[in-house]
C-alpha positions in Angstrom: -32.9 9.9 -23.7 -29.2 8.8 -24.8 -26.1 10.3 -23.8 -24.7 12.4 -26.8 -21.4 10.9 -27.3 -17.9 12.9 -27.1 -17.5 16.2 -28.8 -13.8 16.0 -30.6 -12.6 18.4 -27.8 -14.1 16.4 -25.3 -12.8 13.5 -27.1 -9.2 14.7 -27.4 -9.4 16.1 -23.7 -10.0 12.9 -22.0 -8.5 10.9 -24.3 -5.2 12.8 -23.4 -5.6 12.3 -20.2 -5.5 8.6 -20.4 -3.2 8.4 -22.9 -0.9 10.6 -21.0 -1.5 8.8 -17.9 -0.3 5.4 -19.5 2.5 6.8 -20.6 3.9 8.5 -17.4 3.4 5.3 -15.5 5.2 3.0 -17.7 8.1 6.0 -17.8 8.2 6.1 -13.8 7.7 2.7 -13.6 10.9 1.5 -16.1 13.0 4.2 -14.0 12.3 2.8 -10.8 12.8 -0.3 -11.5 15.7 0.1 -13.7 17.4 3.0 -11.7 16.3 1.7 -7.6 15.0 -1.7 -8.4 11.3 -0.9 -6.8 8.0 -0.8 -8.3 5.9 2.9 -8.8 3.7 1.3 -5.8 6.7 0.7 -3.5 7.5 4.4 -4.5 4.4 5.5 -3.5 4.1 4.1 -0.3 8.2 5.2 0.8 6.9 8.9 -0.3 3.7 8.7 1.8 5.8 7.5 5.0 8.9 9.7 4.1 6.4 12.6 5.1 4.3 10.5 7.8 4.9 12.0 11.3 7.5 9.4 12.5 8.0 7.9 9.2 4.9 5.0 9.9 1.5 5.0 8.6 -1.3 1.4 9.2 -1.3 -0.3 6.5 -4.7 0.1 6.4 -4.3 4.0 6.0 -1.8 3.3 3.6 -4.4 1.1 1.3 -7.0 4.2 1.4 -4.3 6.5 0.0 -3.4 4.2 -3.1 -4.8 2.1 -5.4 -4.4 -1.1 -3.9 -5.8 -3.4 -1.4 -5.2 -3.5 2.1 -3.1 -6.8 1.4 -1.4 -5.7 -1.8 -0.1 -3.0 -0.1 1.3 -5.7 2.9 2.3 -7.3 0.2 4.5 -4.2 -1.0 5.4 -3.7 2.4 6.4 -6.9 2.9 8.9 -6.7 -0.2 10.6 -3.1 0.7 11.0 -5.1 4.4 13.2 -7.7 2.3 14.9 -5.0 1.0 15.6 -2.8 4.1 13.1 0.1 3.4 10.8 -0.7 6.1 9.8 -2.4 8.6 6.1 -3.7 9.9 4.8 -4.1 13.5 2.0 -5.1 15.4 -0.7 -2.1 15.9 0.1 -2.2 19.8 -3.2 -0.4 20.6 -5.8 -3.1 19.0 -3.6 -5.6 17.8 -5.5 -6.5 14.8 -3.7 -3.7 12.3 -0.2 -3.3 11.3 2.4 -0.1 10.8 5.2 0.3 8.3 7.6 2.3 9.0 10.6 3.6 7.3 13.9 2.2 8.7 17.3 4.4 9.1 18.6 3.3 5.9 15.5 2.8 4.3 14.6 6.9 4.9 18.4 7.4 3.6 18.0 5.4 0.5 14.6 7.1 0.2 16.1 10.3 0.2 18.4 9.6 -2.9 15.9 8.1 -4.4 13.5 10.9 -4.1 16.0 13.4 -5.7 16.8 11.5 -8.4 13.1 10.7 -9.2 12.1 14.5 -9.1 14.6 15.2 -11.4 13.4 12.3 -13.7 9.9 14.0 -13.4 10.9 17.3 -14.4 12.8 16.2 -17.8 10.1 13.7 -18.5 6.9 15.7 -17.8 7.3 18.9 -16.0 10.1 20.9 -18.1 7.4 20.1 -21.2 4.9 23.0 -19.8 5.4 26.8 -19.2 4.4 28.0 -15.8 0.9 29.0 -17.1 0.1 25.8 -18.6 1.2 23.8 -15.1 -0.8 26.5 -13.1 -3.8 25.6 -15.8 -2.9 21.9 -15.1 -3.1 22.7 -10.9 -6.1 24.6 -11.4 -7.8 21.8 -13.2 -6.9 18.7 -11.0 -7.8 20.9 -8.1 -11.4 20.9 -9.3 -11.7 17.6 -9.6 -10.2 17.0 -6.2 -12.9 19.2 -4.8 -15.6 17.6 -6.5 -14.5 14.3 -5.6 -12.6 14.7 -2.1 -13.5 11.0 -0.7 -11.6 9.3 -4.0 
């Protein structure tokens, strides 16, 4: 038996999703780069060790939280190490792994970062939607989250 393809709701609903998806990364992406001179990746992994306990995460729990590989994201490491953000040491209780871990001025820079980005956010996505619709949106990605909690 064959699949039935899309239904035009169906169609439009996904198809928004990716579309919209596109287009928020490439805005987010041009704004960090242009506004803080790091990638949406490098952003990514500041905010998950900004709220780390002890700002420091392994890199291999780092790599399970994003998109990337375990060496793409030492790569990325690497690269916000260059520029002061972080730092990356030796996993003192097997040796084999690595930490990163925010450094004094990287958490400062972070922090006006941040601000800066959530107000880009709200202009270029959230300020779009009324209160119902973003609760609708919460709602939504909340089912998916539930139906696929080991993505």
């Amino acid at each position: 038996m064959t699949q039935q393809r899309f239904t035009p709701l169906e169609r439009a609903a996904w198809g928004g999703l990716l579309k919209t998806h596109t287009t928020l990364n490439k805005l987010l992406e041009a704004q960090l780069q242009s506004e803080f001179g790091i990638t949406h990746v490098e952003y990514e992994i500041l905010l998950r060790l900004n709220y780390a306990p002890g700002g420091k995460l392994r890199i291999q729990d780092l790599a399970e939280q994003s998109i990337l590989t375990r060496s793409g994201v030492s790569r990325a490491v690497d690269r916000l190490e260059k520029a002061g953000f972080t730092t990356k040491n030796v996993a003192e209780e097997d040796r084999r792994g690595a930490y990163a871990m925010l450094t004094p001025e990287g958490k400062a820079r972070f922090e006006k970062i941040l601000d800066q980005h959530v107000a880009f956010v709200r202009a270029a996505f959230l300020d779009l939607y009324s209160e119902e619709q973003l609760q609708l949106m919460a709602d939504c990605w909340a089912i998916m989250a539930a139906r696929h909690p080991e993505a």
